[in-house]
C-alpha positions as CSV (number, residue, x, y, z in Angstrom):
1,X,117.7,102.2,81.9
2,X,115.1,103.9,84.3
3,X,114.7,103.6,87.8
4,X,111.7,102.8,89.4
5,X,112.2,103.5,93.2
6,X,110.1,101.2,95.4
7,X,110.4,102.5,99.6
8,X,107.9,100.0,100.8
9,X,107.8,95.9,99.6
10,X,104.9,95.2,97.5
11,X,104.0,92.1,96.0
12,X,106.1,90.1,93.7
13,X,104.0,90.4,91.0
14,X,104.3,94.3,90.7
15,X,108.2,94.0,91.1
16,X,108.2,91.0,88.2
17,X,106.1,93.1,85.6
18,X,108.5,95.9,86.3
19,X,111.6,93.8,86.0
20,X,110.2,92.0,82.9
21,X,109.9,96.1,81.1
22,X,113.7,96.2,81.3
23,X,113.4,98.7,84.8
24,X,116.3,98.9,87.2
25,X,114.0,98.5,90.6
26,X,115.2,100.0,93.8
27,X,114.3,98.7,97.1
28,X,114.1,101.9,99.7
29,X,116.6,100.9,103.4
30,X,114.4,102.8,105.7
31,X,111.7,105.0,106.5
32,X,113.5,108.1,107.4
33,X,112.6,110.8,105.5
34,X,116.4,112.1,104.2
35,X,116.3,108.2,103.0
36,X,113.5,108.6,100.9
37,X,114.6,111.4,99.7
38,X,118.5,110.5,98.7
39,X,117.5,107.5,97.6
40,X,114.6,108.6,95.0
41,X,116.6,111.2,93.9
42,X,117.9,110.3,90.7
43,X,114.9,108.1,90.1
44,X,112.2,108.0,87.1
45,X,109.0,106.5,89.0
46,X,107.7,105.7,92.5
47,X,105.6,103.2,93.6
48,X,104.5,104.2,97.1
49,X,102.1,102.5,99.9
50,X,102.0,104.7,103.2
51,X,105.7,106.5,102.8
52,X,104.8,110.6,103.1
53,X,105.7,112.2,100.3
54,X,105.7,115.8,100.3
55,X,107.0,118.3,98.0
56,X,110.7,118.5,98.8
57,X,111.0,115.4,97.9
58,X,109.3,115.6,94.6
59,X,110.9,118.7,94.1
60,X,114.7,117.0,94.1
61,X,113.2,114.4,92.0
62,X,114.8,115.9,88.8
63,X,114.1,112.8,86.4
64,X,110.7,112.0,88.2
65,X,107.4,111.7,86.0
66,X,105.1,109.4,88.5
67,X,104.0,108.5,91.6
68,X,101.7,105.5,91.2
69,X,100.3,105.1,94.7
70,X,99.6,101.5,95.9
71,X,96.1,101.6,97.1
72,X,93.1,103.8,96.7
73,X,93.7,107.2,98.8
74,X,96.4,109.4,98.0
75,X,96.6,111.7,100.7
76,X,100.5,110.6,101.4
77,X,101.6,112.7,98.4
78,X,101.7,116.4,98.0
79,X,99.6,116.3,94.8
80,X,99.3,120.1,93.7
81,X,103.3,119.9,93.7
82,X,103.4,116.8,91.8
83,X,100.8,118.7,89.1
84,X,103.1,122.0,89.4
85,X,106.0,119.8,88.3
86,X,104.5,118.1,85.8
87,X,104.8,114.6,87.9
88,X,101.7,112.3,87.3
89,X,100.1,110.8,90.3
90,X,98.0,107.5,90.2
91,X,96.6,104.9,92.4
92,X,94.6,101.5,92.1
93,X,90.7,101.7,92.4
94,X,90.0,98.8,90.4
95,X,92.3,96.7,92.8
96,X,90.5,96.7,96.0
97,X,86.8,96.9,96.0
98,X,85.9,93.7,96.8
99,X,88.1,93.5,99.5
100,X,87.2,95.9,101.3
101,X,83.7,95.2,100.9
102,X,84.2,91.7,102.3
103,X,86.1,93.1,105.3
104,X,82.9,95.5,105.5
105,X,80.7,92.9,105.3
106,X,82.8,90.8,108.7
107,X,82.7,94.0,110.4
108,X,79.1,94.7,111.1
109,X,78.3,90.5,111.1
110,X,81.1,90.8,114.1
111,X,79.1,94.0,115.3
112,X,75.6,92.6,115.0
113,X,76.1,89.5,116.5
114,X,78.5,90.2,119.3
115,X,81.2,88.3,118.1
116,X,83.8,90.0,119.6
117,X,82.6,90.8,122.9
118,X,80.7,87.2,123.5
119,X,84.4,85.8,122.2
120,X,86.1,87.6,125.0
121,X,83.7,86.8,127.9
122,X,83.7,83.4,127.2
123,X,88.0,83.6,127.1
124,X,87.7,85.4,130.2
125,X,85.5,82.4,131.5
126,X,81.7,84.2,131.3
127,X,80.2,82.0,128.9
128,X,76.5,83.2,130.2
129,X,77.5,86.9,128.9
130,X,76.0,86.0,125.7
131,X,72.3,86.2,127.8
132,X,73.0,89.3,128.9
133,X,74.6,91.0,125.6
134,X,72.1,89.5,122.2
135,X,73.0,90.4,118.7
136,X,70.8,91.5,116.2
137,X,69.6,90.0,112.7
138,X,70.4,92.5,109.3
139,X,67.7,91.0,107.3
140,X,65.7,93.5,106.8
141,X,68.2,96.1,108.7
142,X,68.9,99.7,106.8
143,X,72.7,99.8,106.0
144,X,73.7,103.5,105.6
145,X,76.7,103.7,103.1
146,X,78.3,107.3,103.6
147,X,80.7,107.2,100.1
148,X,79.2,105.8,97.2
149,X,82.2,105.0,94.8
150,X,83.8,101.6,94.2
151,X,84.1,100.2,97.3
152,X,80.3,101.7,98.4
153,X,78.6,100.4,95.7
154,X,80.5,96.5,96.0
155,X,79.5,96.9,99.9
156,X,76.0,97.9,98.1
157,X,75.9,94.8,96.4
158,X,77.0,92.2,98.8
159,X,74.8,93.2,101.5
160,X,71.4,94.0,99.5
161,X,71.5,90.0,98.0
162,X,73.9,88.7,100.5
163,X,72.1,89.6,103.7
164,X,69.0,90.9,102.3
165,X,69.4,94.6,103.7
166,X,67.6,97.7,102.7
167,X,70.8,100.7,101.2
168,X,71.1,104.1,101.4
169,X,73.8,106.1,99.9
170,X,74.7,109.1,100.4
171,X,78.1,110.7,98.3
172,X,78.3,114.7,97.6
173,X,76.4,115.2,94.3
174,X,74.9,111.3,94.2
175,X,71.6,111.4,92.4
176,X,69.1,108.4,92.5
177,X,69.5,108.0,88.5
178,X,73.2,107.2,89.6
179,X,72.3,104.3,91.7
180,X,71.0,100.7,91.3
181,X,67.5,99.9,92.2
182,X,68.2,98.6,94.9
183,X,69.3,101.7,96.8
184,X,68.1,105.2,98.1
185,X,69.9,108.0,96.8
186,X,69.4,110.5,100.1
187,X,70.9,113.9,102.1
188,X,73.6,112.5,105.0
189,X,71.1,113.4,107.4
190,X,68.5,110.7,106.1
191,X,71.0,108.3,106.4
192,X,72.2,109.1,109.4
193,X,69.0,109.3,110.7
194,X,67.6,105.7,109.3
195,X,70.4,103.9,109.5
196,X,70.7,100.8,111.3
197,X,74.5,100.0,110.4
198,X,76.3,103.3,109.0
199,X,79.6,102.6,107.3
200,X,82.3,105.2,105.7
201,X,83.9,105.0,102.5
202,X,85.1,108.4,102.0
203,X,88.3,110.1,101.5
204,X,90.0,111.4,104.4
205,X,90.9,114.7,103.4
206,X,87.4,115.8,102.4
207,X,85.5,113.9,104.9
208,X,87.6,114.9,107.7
209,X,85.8,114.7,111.1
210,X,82.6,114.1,109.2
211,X,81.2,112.2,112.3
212,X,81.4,114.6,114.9
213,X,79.2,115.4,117.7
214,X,76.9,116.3,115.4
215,X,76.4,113.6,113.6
216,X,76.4,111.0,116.3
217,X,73.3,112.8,117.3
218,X,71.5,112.4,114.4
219,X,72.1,108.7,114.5
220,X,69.3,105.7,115.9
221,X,69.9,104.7,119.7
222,X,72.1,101.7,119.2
223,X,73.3,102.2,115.6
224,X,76.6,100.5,114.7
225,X,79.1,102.0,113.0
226,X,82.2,100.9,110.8
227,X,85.0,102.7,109.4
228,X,87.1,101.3,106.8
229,X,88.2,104.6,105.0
230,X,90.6,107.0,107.2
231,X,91.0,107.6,111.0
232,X,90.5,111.4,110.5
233,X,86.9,111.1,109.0
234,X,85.7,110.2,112.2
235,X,85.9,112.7,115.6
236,X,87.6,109.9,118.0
237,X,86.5,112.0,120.9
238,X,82.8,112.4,119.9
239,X,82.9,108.3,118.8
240,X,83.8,107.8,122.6
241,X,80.6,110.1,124.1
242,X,78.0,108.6,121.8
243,X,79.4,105.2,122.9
244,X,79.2,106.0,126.6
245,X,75.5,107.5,126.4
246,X,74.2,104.4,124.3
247,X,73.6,106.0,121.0
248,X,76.3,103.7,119.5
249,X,76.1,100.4,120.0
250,X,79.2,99.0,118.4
251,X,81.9,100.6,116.2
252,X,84.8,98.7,114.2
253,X,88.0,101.2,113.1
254,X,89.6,99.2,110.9
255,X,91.4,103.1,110.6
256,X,92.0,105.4,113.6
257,X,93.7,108.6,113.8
258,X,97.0,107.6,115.3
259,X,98.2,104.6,113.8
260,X,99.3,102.2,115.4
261,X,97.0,103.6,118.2
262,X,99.1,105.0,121.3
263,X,98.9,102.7,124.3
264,X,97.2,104.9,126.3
265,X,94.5,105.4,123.1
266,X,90.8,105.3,125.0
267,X,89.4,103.4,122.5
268,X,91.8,100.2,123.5
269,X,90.4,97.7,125.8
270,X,86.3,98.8,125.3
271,X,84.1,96.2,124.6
272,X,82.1,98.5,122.7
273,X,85.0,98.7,119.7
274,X,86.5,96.3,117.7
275,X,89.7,98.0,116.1
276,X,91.7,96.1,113.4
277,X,95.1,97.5,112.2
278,X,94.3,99.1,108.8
279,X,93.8,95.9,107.0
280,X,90.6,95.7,104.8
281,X,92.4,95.6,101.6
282,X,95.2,93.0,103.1
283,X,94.5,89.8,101.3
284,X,96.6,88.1,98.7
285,X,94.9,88.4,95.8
286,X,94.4,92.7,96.7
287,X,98.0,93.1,97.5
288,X,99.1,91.5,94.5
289,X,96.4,93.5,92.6
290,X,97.7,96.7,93.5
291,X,101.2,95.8,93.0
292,X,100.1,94.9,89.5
293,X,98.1,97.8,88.9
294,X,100.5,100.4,89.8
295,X,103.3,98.6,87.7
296,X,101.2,98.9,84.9
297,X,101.0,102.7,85.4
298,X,104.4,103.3,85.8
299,X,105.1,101.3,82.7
300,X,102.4,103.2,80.7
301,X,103.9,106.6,81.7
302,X,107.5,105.8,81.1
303,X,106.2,105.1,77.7
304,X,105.2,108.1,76.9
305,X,101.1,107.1,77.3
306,X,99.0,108.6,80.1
307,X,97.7,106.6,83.2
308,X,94.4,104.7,83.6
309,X,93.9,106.3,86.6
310,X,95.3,109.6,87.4
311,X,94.7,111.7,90.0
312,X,95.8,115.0,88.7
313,X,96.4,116.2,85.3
314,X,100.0,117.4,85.2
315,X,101.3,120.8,83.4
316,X,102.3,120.0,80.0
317,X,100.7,116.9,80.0
């Protein structure tokens, strides 16, 4: 019977396809790393949310074929190891879109209209800050959407009908023949430049600090930023000076580069910030999505078929 070694809960619908296959699951005890790796050892598959998984652990992995990765980024798993040894890695882009989209979409309607702040004030017993501190309308607003895959164009979507806003995209390569309509294909500059509301969707390994100093400069004065994708796309310590001078208005991390943030993290306590604990993608329905999803791949590769959504291309396979 193979093992399908699972370090993290997921939802019980991924567990009950995998169960239903005839697979012996096994439910990880801790997050140590010399846990992981004793008890995947003598394992066939992993399905793996944020547990690191490097390449000492895929190398004692004897029986090992995949690593389906619960969620869209990947960057827990030492992939070029996992392609060396002939290991299969996956993850679940079909699962989340819309989710994260939606959480996009709160995020700058929070931003633009001052929920958060307004909220607090009024908790704090200022309910005449909301004079002082007005929001702004989106119809009509340029959204600025810095990743143009799944979750870009759903966010494309929603806010072009939804809340009648004007899109730019912007993705490495991303011609105006590969877009709806509805949106400007452009150069990051453009976008950064135009852009009302500029939101990330990019990976974090290749996007890394792609809002630096730099960047904030090109934005408008009072642009609002949002970051659903990874903490280290965005330079924490350049986010905090284009706050203080005014260029941003508002920025909401649902991702931040230490997570959870440090208590003595700068960004805690500003009014200007809204930071939510890496949850876009944590509804019901998603989680029990992905939980699907990435049963199915494991099931598909222990039967001798290749993935739906691989992520590398394994020697010999």
């Amino acid at each position: 019977m193979a093992k399908v070694y699972i370090p993290q809960a997921i939802a019980e619908e991924g567990e009950r396809f995998l169960l239903q296959q005839g697979y012996e699951v096994v439910h990880g005890s801790g997050p140590e790393p010399e846990t992981f790796l004793r008890e995947a050892s003598d394992c066939d598959a992993i399905v793996l949310r944020v547990q690191q998984c490097p390449g000492s652990v895929l190398e004692a992995c004897k029986s090992l074929k995949i690593v389906a990765r619960h969620g869209v980024g990947y960057d827990n798993i030492d992939v070029v190891a996992a392609e060396r040894l002939g290991i299969w890695v996956t993850n679940t882009p079909q699962a989340l879109s819309d989710s994260v989209a939606e959480y996009t979409l709160a995020a700058l309607l929070m931003a633009a209209k001052r929920i958060p702040e307004c909220s607090r004030a009024l908790y704090a017993g200022d309910y005449f800050y909301k004079n002082t501190h007005k929001g702004m309308d989106l119809a009509g607003k340029t959204l600025g959407i810095v990743g143009f895959g799944r979750i870009g164009r759903a966010l494309a979507k929603k806010a072009h009908f939804g809340l009648d806003m004007r899109i730019l995209a912007y993705s490495r390569s991303l011609r105006q023949d590969q877009v709806p309509e509805y949106v400007t294909a452009c150069d990051l500059n453009t976008l950064l430049e135009q852009a009302d509301v500029v939101s990330l969707h990019v990976p974090g390994g290749s996007g890394r600090n792609l809002m630096d100093a730099e960047a904030f400069a090109r934005m408008k004065n009072g642009a609002v930023l949002v970051n659903a994708a990874r903490g280290e796309v965005v330079e924490e310590k350049a986010l905090i000076q284009a706050l203080d001078s005014g260029r941003l208005s508002f920025a909401v991390l649902d991702v931040q580069a230490s997570e959870p943030p440090r208590p003595d993290d700068p960004l805690l306590g500003r009014e200007d910030v809204l930071l939510t604990p890496h949850m876009a993608s944590n509804t019901e329905q998603c989680m029990a999505r992905m939980a699907l999803h990435a049963a199915w791949q494991v099931h598909k590769v222990l039967s001798g078929q290749a993935p739906d959504w691989p992520v590398n291309h394994p020697e010999g396979k």
